[in-house]
Steps between C-alpha positions, in 0.01 A plus 500: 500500500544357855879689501277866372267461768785448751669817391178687445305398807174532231453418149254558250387124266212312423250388752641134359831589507468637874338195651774246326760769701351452792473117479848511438669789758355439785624139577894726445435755724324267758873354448692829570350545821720278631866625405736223481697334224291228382215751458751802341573221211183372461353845466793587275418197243112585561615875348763407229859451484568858372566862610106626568410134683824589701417829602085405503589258753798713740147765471261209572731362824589862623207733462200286418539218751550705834197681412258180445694327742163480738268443245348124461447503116331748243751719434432609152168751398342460158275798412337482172526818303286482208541359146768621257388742219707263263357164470242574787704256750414528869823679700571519867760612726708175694675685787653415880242521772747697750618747238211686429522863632142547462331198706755498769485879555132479524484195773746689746319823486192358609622433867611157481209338710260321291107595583248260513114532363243429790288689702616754704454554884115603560526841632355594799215739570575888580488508875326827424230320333417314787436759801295702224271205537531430826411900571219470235346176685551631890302854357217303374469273788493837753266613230263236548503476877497863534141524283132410679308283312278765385776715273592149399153427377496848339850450310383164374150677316734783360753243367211322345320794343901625344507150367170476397544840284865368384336203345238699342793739323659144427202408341463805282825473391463186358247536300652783356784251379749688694705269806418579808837713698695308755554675821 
């Protein structure tokens, strides 16, 4: 199996099956990173004494290895599949981290600069905003120094009588069971 998955770069077997591969393949092509003799042999005994452990490991030492050759560790992926319609056993798919299409094509087209999750910068007020304000408060203040006291005093009993009446419609309102409107 460890020779198939060599050749195959992915294989389909049993979730059990899988995870005894792993235990298994990874200590050999830890051991193919580093291409010399003692390693080629020990790989070679590791993958049988016959023609696919032979070619398994010239595939393991010359296409596998400089690929994973800057990974720490990890470099088999078991996905589980599902069960088999058979005798209902649970399947998954043992494959080589760096030779899936899918994943690696996915990581480089988002940019290649991870993001991380915290607040943002607090953005600032519309400069806009603040002379509206500004305007709104300097008009008032001319407002109020430009008025006697007397059209003061006479703005004051109108805005009492408006809210006076308001509350009144308020009132009414309520006890109709409809909310009063916001303005």
């Amino acid at each position: 199996m460890s020779c198939s998955l060599i050749m195959n770069k992915r294989i389909f077997t049993t979730v059990a099956k899988a995870k005894a591969l792993r235990r298994y393949l990874e200590p050999v092509v830890t051991k193919a990173k580093n291409n010399d003799t003692h390693n080629r042999r020990t790989v070679y005994s590791y993958l049988g004494s016959n023609i696919t452990g032979k070619a398994a490991s010239k595939e393991l030492f010359d296409v596998i290895a400089p690929k994973i050759g800057d990974r720490p560790g990890g470099y088999l992926r078991i996905i589980k599949t599902g069960f088999r319609p058979g005798d209902n056993a649970e399947m998954a798919l043992i494959e080589f981290v760096d030779f899936n299409e899918v994943y690696t094509q996915s990581d480089d087209s988002k940019g290649g600069k991870k993001r991380s999750r915290r607040a943002g910068k607090k953005k600032k007020t519309a400069p806009v905003a603040e002379t509206k304000v500004e305007e709104t408060v300097e008009e008032t203040v001319s407002e109020v120094v430009g008025e006697t006291e007397v059209e003061a005093s006479a703005e004051e009993t109108n805005s009492e009588e408006n809210s006076a009446t308001e509350e009144a419609e308020d009132a009414g309102t309520e006890a109709e069971g409809e909310e009063p409107k916001a303005e």
